[in-house]
N, CA, C and O atoms as a DFTB+ gen file, in Angstrom:
764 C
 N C O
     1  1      15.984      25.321     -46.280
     2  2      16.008      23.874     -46.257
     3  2      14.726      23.397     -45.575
     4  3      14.230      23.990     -44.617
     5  1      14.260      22.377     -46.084
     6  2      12.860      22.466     -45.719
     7  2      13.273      21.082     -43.692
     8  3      14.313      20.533     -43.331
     9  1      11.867      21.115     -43.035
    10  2      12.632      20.472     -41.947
    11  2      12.266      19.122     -42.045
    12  3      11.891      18.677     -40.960
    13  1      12.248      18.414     -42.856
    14  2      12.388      17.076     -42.764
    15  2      14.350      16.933     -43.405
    16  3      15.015      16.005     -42.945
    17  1      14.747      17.526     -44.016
    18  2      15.767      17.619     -43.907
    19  2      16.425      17.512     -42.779
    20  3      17.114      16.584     -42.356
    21  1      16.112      18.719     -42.237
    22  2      16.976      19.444     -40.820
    23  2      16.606      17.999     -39.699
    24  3      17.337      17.971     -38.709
    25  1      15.774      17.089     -39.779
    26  2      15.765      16.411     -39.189
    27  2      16.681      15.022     -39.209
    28  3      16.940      14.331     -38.224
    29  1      17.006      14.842     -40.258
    30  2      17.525      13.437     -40.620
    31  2      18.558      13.577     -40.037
    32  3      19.237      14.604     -40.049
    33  1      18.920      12.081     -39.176
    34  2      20.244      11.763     -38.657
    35  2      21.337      11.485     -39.545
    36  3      21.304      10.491     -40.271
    37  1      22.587      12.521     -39.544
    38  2      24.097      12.163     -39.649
    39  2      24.157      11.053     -40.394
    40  3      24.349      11.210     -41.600
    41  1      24.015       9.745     -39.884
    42  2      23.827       8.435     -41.110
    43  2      22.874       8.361     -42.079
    44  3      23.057       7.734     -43.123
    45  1      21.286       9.289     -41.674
    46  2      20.412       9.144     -42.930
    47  2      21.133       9.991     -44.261
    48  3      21.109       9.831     -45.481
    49  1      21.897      11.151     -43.164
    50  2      22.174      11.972     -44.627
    51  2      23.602      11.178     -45.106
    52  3      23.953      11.345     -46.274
    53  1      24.377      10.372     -44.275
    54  2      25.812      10.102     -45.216
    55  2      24.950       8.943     -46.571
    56  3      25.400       8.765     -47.703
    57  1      23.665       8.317     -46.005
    58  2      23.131       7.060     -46.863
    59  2      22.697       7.958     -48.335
    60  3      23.096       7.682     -49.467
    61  1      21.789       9.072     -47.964
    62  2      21.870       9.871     -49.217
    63  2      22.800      10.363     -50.015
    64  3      22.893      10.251     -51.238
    65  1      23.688      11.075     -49.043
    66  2      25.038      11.175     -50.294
    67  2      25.470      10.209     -50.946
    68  3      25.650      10.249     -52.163
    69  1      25.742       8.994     -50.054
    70  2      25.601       7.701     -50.928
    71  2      24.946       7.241     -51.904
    72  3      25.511       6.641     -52.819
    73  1      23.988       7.391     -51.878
    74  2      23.197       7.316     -53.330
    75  2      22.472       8.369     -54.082
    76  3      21.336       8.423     -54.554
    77  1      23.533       9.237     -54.045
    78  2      23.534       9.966     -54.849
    79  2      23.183      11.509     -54.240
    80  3      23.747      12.435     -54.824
    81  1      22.348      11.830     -53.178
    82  2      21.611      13.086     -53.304
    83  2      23.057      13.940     -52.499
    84  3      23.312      14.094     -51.305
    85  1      23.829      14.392     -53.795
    86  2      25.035      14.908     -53.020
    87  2      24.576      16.442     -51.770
    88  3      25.268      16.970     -50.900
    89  1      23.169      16.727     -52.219
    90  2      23.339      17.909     -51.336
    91  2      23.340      17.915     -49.661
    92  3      23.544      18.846     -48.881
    93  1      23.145      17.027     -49.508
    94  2      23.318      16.267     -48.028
    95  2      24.522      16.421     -47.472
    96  3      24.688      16.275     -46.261
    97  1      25.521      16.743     -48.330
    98  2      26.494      16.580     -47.385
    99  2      27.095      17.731     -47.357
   100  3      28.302      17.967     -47.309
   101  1      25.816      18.753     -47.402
   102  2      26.169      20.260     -46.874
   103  2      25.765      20.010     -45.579
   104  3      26.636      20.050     -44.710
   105  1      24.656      19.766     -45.274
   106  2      24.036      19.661     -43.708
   107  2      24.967      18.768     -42.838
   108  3      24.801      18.787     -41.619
   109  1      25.706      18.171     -43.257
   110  2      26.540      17.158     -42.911
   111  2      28.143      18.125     -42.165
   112  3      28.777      18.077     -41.111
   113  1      28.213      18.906     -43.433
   114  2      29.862      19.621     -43.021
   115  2      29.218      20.978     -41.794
   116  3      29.878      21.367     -40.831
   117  1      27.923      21.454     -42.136
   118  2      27.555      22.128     -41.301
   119  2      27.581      21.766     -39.648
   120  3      28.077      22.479     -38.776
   121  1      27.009      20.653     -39.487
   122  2      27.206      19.888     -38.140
   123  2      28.123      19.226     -37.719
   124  3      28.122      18.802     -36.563
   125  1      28.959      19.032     -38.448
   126  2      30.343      18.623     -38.337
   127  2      31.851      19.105     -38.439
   128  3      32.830      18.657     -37.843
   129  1      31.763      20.224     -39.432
   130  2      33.256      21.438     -39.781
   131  2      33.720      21.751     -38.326
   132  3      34.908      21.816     -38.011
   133  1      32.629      21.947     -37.426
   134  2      33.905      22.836     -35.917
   135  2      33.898      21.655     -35.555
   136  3      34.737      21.020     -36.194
   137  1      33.068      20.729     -34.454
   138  2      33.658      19.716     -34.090
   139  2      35.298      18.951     -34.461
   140  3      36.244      18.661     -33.728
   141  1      35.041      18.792     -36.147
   142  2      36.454      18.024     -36.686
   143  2      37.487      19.023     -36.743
   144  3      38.593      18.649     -36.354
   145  1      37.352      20.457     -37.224
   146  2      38.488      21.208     -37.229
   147  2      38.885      20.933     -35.593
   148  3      39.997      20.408     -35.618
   149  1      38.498      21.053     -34.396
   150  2      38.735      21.317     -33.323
   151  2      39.348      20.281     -32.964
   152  3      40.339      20.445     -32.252
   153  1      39.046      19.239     -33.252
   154  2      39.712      17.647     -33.341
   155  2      41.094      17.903     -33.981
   156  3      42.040      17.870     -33.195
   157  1      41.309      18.101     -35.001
   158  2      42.084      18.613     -35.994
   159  2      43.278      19.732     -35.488
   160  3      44.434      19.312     -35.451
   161  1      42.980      21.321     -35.053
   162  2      43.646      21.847     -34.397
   163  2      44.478      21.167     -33.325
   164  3      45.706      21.108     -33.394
   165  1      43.773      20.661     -32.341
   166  2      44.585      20.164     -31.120
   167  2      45.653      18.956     -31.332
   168  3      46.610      18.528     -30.687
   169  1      44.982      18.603     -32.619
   170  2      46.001      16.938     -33.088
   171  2      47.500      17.512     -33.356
   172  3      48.610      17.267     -32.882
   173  1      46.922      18.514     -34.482
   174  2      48.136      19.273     -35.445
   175  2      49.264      20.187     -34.722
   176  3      50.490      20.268     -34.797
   177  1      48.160      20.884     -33.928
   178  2      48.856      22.117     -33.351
   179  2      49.051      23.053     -34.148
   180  3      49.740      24.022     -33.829
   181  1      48.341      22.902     -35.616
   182  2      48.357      24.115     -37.063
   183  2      46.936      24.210     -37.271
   184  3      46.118      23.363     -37.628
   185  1      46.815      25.484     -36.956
   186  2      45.582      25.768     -37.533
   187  2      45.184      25.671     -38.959
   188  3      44.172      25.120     -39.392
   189  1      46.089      26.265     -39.618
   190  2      46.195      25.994     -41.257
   191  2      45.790      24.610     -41.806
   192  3      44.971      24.232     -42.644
   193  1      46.850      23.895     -40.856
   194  2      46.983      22.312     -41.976
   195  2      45.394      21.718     -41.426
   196  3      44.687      21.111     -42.231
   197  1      44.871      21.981     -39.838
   198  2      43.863      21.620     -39.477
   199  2      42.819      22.290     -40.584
   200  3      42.007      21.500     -41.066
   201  1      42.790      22.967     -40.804
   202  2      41.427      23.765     -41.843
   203  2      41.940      22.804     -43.093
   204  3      41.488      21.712     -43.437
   205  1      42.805      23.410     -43.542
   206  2      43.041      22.028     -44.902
   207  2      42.685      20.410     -44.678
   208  3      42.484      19.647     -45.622
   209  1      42.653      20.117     -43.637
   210  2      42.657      18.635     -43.506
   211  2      41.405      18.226     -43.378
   212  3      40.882      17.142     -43.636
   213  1      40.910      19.380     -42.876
   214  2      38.841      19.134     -41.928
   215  2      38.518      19.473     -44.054
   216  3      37.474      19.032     -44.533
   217  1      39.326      20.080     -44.794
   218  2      38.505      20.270     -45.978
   219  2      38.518      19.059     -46.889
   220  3      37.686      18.795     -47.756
   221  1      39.804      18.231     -46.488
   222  2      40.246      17.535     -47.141
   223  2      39.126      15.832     -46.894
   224  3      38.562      14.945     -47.535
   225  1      39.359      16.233     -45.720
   226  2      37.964      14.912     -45.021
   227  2      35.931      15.014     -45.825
   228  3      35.026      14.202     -46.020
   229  1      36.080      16.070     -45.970
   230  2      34.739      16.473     -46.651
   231  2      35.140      15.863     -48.009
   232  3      34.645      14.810     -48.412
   233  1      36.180      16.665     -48.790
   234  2      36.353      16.111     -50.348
   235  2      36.167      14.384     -50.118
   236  3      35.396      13.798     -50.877
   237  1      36.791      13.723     -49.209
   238  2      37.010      12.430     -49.357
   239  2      35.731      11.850     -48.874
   240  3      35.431      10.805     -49.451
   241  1      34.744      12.335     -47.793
   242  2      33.506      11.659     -47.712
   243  2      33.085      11.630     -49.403
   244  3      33.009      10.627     -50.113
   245  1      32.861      12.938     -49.762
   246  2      32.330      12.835     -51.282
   247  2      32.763      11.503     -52.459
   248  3      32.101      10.664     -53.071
   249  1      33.886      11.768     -52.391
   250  2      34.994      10.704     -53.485
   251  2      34.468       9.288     -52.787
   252  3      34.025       8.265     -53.310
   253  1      34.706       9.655     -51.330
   254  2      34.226       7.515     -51.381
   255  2      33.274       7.182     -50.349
   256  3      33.308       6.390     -49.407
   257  1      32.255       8.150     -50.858
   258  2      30.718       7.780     -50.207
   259  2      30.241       6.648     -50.708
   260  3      29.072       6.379     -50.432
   261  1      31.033       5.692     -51.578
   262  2      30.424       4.460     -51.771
   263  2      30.823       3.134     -50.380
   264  3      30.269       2.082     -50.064
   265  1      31.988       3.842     -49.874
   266  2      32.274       2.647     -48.789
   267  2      31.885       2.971     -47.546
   268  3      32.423       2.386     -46.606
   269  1      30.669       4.167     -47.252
   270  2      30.353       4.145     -46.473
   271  2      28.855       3.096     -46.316
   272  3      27.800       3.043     -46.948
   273  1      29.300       2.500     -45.380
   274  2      28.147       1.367     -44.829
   275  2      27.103       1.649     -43.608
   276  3      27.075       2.483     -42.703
   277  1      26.300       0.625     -43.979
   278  2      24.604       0.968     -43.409
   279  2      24.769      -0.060     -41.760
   280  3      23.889      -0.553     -41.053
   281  1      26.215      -0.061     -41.628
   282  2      26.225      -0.396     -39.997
   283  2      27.579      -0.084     -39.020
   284  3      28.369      -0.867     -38.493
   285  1      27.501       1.474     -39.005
   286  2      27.827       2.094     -37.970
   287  2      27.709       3.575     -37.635
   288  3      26.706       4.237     -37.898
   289  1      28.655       3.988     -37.116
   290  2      27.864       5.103     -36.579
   291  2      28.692       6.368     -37.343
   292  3      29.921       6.327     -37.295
   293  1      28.055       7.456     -38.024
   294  2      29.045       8.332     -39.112
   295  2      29.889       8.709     -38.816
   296  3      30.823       8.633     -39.615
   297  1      30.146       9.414     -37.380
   298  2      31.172      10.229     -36.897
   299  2      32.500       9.559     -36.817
   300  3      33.549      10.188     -36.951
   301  1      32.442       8.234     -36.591
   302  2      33.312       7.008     -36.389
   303  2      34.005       7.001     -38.169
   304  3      35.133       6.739     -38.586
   305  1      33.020       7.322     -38.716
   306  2      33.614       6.772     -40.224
   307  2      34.293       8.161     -40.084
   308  3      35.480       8.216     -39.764
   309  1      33.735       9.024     -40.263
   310  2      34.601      10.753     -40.516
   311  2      35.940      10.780     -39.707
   312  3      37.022      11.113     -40.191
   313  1      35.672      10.279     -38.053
   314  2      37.267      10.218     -37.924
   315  2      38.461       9.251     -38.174
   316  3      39.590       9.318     -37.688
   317  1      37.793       8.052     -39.313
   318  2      38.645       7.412     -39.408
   319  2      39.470       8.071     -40.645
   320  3      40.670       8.345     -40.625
   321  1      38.517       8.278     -41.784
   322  2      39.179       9.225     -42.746
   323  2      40.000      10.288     -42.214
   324  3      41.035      10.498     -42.845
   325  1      39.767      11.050     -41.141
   326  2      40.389      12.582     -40.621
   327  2      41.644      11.697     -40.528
   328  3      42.564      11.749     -41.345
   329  1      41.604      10.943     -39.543
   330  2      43.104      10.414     -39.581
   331  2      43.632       9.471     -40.253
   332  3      44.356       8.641     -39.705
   333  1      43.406       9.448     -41.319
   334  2      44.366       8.857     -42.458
   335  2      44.677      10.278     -43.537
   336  3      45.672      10.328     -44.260
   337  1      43.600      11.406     -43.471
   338  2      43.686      12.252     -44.033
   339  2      45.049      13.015     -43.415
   340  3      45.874      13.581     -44.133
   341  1      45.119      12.944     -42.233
   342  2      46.109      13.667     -41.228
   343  2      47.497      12.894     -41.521
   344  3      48.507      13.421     -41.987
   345  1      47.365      11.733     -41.208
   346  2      48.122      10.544     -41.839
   347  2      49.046      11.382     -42.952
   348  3      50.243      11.643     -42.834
   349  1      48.215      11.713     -44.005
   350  2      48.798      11.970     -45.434
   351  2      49.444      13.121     -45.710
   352  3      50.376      13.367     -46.475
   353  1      48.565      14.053     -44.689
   354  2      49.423      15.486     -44.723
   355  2      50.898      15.703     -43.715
   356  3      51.574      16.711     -43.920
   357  1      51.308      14.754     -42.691
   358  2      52.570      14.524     -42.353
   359  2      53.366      13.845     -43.184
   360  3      54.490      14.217     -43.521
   361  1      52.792      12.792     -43.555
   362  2      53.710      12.076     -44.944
   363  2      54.006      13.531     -45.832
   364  3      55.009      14.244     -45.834
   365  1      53.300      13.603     -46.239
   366  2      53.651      15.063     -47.571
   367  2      54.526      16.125     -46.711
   368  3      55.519      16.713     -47.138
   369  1      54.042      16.239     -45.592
   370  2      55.014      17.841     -44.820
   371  2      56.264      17.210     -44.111
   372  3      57.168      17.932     -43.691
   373  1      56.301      15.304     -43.939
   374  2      57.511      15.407     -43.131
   375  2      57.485      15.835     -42.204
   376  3      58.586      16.181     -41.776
   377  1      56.448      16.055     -41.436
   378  2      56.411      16.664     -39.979
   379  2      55.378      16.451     -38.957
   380  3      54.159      16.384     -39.122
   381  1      56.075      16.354     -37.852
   382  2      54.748      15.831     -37.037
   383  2      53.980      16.742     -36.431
   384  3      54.353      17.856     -36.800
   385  1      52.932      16.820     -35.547
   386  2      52.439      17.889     -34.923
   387  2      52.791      18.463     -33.817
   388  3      53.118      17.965     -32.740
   389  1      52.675      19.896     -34.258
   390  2      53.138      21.147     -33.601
   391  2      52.484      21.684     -32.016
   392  3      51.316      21.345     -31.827
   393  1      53.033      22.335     -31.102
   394  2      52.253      22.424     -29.992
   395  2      51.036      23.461     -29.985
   396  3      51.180      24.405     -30.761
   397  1      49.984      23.436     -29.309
   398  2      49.190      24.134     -29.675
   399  2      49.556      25.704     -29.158
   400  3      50.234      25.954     -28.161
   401  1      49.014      26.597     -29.969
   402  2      49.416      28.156     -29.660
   403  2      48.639      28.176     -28.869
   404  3      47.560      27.672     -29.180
   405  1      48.820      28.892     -27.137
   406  2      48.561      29.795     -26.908
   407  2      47.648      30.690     -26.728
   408  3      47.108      30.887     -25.640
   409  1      47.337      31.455     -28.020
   410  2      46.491      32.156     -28.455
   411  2      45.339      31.401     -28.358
   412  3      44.380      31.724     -27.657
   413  1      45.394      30.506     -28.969
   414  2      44.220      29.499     -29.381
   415  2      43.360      28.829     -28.733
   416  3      42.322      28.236     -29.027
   417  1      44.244      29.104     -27.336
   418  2      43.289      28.464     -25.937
   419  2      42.630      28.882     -25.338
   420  3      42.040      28.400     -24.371
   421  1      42.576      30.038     -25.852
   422  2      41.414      31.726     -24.864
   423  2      40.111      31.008     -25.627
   424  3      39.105      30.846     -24.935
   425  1      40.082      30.577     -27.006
   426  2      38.927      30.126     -27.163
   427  2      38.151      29.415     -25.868
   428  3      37.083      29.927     -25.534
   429  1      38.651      28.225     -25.101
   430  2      38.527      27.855     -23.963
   431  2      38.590      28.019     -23.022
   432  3      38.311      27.093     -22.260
   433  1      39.009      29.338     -22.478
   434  2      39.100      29.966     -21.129
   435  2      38.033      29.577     -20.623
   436  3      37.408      28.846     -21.392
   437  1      37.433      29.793     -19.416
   438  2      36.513      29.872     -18.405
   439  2      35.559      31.547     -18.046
   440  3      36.153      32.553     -17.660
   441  1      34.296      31.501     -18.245
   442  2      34.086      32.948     -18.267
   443  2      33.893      33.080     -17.084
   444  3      32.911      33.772     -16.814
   445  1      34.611      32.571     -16.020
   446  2      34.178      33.335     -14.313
   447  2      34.391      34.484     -14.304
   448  3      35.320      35.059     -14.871
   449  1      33.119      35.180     -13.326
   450  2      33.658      36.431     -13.006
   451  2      34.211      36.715     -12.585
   452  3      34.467      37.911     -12.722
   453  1      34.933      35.954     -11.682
   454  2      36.047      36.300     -10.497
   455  2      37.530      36.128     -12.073
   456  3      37.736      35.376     -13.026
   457  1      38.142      37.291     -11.479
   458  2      39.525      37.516     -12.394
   459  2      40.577      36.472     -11.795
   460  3      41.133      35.986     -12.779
   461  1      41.068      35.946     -10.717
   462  2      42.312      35.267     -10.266
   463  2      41.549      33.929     -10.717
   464  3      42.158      33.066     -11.349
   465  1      40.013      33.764     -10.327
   466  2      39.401      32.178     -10.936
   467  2      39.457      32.458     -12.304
   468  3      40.193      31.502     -12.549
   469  1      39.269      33.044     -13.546
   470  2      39.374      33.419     -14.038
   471  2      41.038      32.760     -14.928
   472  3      41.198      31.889     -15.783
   473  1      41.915      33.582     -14.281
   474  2      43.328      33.483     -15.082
   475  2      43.807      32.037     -14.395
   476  3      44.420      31.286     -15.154
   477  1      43.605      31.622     -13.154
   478  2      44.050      29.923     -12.853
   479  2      43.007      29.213     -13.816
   480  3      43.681      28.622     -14.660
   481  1      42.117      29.083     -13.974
   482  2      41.768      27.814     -15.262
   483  2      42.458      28.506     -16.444
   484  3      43.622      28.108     -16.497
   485  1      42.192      29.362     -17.380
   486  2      43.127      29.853     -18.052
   487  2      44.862      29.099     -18.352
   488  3      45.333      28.566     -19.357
   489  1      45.424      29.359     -17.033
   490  2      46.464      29.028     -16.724
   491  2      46.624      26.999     -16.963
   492  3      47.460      26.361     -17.601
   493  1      45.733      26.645     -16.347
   494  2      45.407      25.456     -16.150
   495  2      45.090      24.342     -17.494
   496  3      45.420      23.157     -17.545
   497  1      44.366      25.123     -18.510
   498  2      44.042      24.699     -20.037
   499  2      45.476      25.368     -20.580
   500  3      45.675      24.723     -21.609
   501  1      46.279      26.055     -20.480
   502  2      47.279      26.592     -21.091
   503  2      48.467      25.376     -21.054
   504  3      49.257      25.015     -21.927
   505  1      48.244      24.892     -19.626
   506  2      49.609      23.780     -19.407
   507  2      49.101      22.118     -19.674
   508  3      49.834      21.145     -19.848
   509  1      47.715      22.163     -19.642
   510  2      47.092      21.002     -20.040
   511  2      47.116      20.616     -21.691
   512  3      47.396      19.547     -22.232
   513  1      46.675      22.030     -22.325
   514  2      47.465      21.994     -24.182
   515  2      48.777      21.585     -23.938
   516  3      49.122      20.432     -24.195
   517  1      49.597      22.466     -23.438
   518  2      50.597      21.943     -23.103
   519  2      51.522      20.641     -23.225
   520  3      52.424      20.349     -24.011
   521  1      50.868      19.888     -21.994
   522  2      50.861      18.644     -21.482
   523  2      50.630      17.948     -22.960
   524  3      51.595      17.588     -23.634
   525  1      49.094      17.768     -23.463
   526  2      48.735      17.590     -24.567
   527  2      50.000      17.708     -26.214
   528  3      50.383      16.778     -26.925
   529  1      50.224      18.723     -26.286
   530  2      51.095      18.810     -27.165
   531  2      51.980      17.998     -27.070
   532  3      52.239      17.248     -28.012
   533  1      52.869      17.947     -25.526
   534  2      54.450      16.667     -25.365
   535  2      54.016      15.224     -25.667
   536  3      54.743      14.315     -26.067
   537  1      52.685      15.176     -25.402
   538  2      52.033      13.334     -25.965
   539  2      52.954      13.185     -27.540
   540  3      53.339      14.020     -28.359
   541  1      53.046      11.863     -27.460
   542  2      53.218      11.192     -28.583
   543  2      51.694      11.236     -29.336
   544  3      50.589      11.168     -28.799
   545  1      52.046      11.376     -30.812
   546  2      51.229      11.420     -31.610
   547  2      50.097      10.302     -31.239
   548  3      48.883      10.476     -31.345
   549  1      50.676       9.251     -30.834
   550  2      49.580       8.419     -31.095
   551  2      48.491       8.822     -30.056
   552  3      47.321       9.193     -30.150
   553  1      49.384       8.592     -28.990
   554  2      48.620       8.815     -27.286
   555  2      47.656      10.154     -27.771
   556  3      46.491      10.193     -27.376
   557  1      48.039      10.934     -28.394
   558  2      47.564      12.398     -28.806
   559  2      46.318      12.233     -29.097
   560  3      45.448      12.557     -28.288
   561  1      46.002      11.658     -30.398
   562  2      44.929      11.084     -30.912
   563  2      44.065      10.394     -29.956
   564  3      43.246      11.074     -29.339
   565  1      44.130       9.277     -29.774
   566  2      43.534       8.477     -28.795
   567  2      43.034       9.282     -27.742
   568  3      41.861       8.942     -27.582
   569  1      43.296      10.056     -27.054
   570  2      42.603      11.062     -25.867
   571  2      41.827      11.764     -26.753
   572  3      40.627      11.798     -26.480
   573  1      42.280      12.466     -27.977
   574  2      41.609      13.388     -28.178
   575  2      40.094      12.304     -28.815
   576  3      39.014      12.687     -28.365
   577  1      40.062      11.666     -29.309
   578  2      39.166      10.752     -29.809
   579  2      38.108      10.729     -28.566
   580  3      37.037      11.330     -28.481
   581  1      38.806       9.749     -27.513
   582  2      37.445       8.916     -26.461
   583  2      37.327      10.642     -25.480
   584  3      36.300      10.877     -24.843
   585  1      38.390      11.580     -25.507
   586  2      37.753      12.290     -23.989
   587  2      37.245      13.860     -24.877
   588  3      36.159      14.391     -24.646
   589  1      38.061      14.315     -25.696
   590  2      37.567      15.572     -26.762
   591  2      35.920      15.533     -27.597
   592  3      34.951      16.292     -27.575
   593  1      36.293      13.953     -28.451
   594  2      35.126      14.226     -29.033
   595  2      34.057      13.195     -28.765
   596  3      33.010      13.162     -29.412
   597  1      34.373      12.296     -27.724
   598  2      33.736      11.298     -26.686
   599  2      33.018      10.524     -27.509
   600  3      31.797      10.404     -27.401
   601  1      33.706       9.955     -28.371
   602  2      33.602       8.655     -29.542
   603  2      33.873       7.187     -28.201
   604  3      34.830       7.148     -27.428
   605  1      33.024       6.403     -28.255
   606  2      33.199       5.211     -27.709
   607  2      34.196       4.300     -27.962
   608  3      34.669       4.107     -29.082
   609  1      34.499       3.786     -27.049
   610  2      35.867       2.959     -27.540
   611  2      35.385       1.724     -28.332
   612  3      36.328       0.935     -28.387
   613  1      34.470       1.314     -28.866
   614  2      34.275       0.657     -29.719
   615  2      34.516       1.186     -31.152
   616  3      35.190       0.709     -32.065
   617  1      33.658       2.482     -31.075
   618  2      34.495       3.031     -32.282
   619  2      36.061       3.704     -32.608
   620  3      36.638       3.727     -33.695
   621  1      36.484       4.177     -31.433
   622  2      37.797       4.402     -31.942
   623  2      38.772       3.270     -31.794
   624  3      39.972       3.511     -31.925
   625  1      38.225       1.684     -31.451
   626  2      38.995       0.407     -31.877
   627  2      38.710       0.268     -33.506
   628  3      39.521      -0.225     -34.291
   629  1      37.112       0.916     -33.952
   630  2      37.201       0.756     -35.188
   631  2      38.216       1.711     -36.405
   632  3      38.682       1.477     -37.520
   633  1      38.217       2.920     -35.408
   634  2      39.256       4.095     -36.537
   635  2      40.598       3.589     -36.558
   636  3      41.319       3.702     -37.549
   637  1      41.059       2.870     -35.176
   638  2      42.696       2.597     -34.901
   639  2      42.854       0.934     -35.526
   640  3      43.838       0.264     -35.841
   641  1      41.554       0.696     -35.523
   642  2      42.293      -0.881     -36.341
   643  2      42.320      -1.670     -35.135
   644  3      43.094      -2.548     -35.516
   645  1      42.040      -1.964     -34.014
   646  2      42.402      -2.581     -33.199
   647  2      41.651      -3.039     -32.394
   648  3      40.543      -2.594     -32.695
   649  1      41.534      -3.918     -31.196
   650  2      40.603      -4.446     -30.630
   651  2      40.209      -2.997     -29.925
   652  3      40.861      -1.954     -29.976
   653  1      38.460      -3.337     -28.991
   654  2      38.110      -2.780     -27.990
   655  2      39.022      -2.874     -26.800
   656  3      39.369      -1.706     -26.630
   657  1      39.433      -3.393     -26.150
   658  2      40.337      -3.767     -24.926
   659  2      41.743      -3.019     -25.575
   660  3      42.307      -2.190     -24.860
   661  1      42.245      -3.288     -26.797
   662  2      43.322      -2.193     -26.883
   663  2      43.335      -0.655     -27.072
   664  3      44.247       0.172     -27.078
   665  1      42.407      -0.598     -27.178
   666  2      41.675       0.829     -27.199
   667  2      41.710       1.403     -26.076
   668  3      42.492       2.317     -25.813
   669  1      41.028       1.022     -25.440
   670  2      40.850       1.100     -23.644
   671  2      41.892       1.414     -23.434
   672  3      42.213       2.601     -23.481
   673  1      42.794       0.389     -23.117
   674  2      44.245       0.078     -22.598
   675  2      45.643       1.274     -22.909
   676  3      46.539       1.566     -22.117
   677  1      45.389       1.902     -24.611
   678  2      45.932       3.077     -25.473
   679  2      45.832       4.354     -24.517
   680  3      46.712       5.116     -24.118
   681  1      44.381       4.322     -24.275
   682  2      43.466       5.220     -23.299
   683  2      44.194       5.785     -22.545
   684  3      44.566       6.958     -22.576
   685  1      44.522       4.686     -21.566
   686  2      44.811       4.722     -20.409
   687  2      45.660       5.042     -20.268
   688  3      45.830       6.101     -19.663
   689  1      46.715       4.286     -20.762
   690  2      48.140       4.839     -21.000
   691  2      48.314       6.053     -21.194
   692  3      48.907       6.785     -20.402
   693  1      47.760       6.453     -22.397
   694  2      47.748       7.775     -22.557
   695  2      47.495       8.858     -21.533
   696  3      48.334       9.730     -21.309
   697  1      46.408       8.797     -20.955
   698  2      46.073       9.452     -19.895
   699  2      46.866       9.562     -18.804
   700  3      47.036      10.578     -18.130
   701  1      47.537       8.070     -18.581
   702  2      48.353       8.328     -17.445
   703  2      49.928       8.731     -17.627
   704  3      50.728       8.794     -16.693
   705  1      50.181       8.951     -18.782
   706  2      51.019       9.865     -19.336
   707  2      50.662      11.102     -19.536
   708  3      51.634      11.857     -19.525
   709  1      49.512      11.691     -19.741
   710  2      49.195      13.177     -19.955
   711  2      49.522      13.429     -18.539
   712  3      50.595      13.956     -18.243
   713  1      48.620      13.067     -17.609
   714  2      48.910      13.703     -16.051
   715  2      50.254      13.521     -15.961
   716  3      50.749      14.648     -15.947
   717  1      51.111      12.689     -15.892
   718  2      52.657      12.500     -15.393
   719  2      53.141      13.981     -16.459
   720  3      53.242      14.911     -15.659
   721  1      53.319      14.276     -17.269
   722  2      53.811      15.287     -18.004
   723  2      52.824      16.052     -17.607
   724  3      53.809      16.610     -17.122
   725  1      51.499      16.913     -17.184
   726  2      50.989      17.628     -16.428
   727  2      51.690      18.204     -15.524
   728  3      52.238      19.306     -15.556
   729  1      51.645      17.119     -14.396
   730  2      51.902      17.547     -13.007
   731  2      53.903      17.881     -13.009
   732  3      54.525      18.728     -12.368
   733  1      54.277      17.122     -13.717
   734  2      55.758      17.778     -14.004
   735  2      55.625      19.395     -14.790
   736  3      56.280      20.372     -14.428
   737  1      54.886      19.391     -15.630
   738  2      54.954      20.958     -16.305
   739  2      54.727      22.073     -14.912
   740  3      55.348      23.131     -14.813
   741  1      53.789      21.616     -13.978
   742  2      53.204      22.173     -12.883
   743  2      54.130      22.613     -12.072
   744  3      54.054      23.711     -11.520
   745  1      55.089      21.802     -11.922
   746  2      56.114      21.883     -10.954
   747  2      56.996      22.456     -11.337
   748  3      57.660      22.913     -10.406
   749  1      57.625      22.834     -12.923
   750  2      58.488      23.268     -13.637
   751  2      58.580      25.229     -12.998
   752  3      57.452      25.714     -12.902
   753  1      59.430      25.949     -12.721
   754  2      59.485      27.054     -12.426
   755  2      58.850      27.677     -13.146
   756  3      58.137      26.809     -13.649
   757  1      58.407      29.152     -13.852
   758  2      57.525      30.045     -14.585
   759  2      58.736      30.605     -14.946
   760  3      59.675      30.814     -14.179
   761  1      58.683      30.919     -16.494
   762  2      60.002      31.220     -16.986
   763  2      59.680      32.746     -17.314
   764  3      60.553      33.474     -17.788
């Protein structure tokens, strides 16, 4: 790929797919596939439906790269589709999202060398997925949006439909519901 390519910003290349130069929106899924799957995983709690859904968001940039517009910011547009895309695959499965495995959180461990620092963060991201998972879907989203993939609350008032100040406010809530179900998981005995 030559580097005036490799240079163009995220919106120069969604404006090209837009008019036409579909190969753009390879460089596009390239810089974007882990970010959104990872968005995706933690929403779902399925790795599966997350890989289907991060594929499903690409097909749909393609299909309606005509309504993407020349005033905002791309990532904002991609997660508004992800979650209507997500949207569609609970409608179809009847089901809401699952808690995250486990397994899936070593991706995130902490590489200290010290072994007891080591297995307490470990431990710590294990009950925080956790925590994460008991959120209500919505609250779910909304954290994962402004603190996961640190989208401004201007734009995720634009993905949720809603003012800036209710955005915020979603936020917050949310947050201060993740810690309250945190610090209760914390306290819960080790089974």
């Amino acid at each position: 790929m030559d580097s005036a390519a490799e240079q163009r910003s995220d919106h120069a290349l969604m404006l090209a797919v837009r008019d036409g130069e579909l190969d753009a929106l390879g460089e596009l899924f390239e810089r974007h596939h882990a970010p959104l799957f990872g968005f995706l995983a933690k929403f779902t709690g399925d790795r599966a439906a997350a890989e289907d859904i991060a594929q499903t968001v690409f097909q749909r940039m393609l299909k309606y790269r005509h309504t993407y517009r020349d005033d905002g910011r791309f990532t904002a547009w991609m997660y508004h589709l992800a979650r209507r895309c997500a949207a569609d695959h609970f409608r179809r499965a009847h089901a809401a999202p699952h808690a995250t495995d486990p397994a899936d959180l070593q991706d995130h461990a902490d590489d200290t060398p010290h072994a007891a620092q080591h297995a307490s963060k470990r431990d710590d991201h294990a009950l925080l997925h956790t925590a994460l998972a008991r959120l209500d879907r919505d609250d779910r989203e909304v954290l994962l949006l402004a603190r996961f993939q640190e989208l401004s609350f201007a734009e995720i008032a634009g993905i949720l439909e809603c003012s800036v100040g209710a955005a915020k406010v979603r936020a917050h809530r949310a947050l201060r519901e993740l810690r309250d179900i945190y610090f209760k998981l914390q306290k819960e005995p080790l089974s």
